[in-house]
SELUM-124384 format. One record per residue (C-alpha): residue number from 0; chain; x negated, y negated, z. Coordinates in Angstrom, 1 decimal. Layout:
N
REC,NUM,A,X,Y,Z;
...
//
This chain:
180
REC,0,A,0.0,0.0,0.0;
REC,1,A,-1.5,-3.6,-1.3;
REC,2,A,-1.7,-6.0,1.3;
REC,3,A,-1.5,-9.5,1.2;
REC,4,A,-3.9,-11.6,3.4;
REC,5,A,-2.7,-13.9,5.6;
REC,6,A,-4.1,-16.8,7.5;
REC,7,A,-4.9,-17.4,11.1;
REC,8,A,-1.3,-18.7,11.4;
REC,9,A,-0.1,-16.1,9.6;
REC,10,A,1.3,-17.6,6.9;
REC,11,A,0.6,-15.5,3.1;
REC,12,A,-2.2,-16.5,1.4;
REC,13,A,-2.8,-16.4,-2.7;
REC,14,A,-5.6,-14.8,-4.0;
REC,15,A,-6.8,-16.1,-6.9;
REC,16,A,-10.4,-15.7,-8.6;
REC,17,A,-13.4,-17.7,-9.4;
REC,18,A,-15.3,-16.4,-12.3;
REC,19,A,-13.7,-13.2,-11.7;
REC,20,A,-14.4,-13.5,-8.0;
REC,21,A,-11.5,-13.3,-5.3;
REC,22,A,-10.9,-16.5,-3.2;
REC,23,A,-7.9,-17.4,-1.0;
REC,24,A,-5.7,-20.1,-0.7;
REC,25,A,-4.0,-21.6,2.7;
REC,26,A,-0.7,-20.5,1.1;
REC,27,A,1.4,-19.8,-1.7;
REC,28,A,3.2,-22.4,-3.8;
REC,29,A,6.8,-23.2,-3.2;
REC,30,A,9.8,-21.6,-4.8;
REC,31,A,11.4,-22.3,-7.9;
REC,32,A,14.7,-24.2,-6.7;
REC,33,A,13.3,-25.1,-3.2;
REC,34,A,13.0,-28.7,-2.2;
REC,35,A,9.8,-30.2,-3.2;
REC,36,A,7.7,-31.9,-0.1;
REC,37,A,6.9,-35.8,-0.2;
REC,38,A,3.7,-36.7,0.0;
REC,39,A,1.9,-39.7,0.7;
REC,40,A,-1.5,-39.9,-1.1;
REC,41,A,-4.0,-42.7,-2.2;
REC,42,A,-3.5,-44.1,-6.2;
REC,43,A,-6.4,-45.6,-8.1;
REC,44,A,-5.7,-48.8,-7.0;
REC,45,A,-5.9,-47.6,-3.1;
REC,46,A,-2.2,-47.8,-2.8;
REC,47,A,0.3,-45.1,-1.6;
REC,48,A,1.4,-42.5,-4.3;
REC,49,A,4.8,-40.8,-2.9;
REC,50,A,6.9,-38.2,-4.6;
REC,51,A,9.8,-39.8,-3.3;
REC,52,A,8.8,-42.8,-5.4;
REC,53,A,9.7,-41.0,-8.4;
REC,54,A,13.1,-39.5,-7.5;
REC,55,A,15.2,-40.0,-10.2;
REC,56,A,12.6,-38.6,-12.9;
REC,57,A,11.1,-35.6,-13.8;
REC,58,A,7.9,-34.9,-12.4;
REC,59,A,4.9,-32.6,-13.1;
REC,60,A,2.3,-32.3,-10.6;
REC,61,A,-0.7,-31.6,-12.2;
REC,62,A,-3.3,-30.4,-9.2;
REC,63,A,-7.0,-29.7,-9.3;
REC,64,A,-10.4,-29.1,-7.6;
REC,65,A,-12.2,-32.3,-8.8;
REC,66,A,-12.1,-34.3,-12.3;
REC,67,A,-16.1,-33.5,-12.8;
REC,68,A,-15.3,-30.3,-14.4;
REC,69,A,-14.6,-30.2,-18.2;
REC,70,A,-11.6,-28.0,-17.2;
REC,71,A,-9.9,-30.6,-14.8;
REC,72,A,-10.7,-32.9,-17.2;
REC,73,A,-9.4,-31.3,-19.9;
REC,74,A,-6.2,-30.6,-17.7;
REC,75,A,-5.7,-34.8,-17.3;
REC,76,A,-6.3,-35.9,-21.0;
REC,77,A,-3.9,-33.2,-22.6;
REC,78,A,-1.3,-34.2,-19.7;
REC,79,A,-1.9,-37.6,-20.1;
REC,80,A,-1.0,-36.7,-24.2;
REC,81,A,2.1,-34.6,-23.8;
REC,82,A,3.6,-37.0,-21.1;
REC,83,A,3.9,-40.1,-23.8;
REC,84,A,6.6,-38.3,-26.0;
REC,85,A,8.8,-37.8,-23.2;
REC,86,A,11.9,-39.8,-21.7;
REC,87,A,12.2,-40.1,-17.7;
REC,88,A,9.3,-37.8,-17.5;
REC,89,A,5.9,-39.1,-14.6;
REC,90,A,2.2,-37.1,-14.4;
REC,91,A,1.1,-37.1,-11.1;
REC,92,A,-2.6,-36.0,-11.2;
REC,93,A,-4.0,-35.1,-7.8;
REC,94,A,-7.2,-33.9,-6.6;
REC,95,A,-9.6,-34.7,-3.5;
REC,96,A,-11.6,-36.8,-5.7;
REC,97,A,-11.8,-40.4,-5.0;
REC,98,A,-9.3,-42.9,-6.2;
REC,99,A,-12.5,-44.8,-7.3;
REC,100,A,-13.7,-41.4,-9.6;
REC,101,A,-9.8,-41.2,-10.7;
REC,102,A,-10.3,-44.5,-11.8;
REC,103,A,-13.3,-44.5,-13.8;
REC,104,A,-12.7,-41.2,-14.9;
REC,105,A,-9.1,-43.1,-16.3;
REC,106,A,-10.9,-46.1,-17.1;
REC,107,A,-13.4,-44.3,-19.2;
REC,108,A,-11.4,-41.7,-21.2;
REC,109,A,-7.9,-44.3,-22.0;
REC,110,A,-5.5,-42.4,-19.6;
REC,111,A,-2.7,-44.3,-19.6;
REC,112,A,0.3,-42.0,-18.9;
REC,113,A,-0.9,-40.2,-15.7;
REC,114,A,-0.9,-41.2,-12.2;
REC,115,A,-4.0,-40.6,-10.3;
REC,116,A,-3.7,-39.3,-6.6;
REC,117,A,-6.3,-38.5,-3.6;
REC,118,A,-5.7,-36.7,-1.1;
REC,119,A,-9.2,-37.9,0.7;
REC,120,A,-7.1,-39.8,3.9;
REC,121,A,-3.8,-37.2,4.4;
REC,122,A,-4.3,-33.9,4.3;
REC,123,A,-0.3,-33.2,4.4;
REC,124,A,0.2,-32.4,0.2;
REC,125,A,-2.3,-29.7,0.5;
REC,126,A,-0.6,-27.9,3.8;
REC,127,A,2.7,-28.6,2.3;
REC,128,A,2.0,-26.9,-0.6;
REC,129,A,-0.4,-24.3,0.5;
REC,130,A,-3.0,-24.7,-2.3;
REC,131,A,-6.5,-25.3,-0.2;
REC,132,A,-9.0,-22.8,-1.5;
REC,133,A,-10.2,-21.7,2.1;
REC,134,A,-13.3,-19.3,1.1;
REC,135,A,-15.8,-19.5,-1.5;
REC,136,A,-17.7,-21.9,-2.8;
REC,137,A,-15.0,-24.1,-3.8;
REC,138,A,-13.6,-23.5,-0.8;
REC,139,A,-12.0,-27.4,1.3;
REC,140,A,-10.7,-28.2,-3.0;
REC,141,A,-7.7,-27.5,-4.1;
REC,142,A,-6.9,-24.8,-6.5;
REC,143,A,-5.9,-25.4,-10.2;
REC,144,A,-1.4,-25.8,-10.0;
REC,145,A,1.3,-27.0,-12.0;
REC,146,A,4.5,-28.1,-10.1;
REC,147,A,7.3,-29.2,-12.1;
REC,148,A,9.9,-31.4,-10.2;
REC,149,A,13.5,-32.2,-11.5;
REC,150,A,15.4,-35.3,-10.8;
REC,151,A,17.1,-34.3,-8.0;
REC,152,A,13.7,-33.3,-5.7;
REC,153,A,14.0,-29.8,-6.7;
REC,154,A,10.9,-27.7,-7.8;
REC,155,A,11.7,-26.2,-11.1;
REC,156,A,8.7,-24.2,-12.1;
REC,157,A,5.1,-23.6,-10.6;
REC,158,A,1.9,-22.0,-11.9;
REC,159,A,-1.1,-21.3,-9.9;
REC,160,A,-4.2,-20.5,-12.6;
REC,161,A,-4.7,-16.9,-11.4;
REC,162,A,-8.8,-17.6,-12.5;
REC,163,A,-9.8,-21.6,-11.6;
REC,164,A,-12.1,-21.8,-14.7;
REC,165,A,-9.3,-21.3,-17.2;
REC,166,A,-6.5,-24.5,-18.2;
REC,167,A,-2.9,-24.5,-17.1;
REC,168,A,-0.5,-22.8,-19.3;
REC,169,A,0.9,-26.5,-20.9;
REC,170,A,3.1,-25.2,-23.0;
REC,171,A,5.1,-23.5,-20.3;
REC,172,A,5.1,-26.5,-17.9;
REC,173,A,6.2,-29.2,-20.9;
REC,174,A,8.8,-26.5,-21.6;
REC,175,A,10.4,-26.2,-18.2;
REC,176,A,10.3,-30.3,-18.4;
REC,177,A,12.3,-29.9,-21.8;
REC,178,A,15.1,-27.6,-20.3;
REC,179,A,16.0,-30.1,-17.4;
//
């Protein structure tokens, strides 16, 4: 019988890999339909990025372990591109970056459609949502998640990327945007 690992709290853990080695998350992601959690973070600009800000809109979540990897990156640039053909629709980018990397990093590449988020001050996203890698050598960053968030609050759809070096499945989160 498989077991899943849990935490010191006891709460279920995700295992997902990094280059084909297992790591473990503080949680698992939440359920399709459940409310989503706000959040407060910290926006390029150093003010406060909240969920609840957006309510009203759809929402994808686009998480990461740090915009300094070509595959975070490359998450943020094709978000950023997908987003500007869609009505009522926000990018929230979050990662335990600096809001001053988000901003060059934005600055530098033309991202206009995506908001940037840290979560270098409040630590509450990451337990809300259960994504910390907690072994490893990534381990403190968060691990590579889509969340898609409907108008009403609601999460919709979630992917955690099973192996942190490959991209989100886009197609799948612009889809679940589409079909709200």
């Amino acid at each position: 019988m498989l077991s899943i690992p849990k935490t010191k709290n006891n709460k279920t853990m995700s295992e997902i890999t990094l280059k084909g080695n297992p790591i473990h998350t503080s949680g698992q992601l939440p359920e399709a339909g459940t409310i989503a959690a706000d959040f407060s973070l910290t926006g390029r600009d150093l003010g406060e990025v909240k969920l609840s800000a957006h309510k009203g809109k759809k929402v994808i979540l686009n998480i990461f372990p740090s915009l300094d990897t070509d595959v975070c990156a490359a998450s943020v640039r094709k978000f950023n591109q997908e987003v500007s053909d869609l009505e009522n629709t926000v990018v929230i980018s979050i990662s335990k970056d600096l809001p001053f990397a988000h901003g060059r990093f934005c600055s530098t590449e033309g991202i206009e459609n995506v908001i940037t988020a840290s979560e270098f001050k409040n630590y509450d996203f990451s337990k809300a949502y259960g994504l910390d890698i907690i072994d490893g050598p990534l381990a403190g960053l968060h691990s590579r998640c889509v969340v898609v968030v409907d108008t009403k609050g609601k999460v919709a759809y979630t992917e955690q990327v099973p192996e942190i070096t490959q991209e989100p499945d886009y197609e799948k989160a612009i889809e679940a945007i589409k079909n709200l």
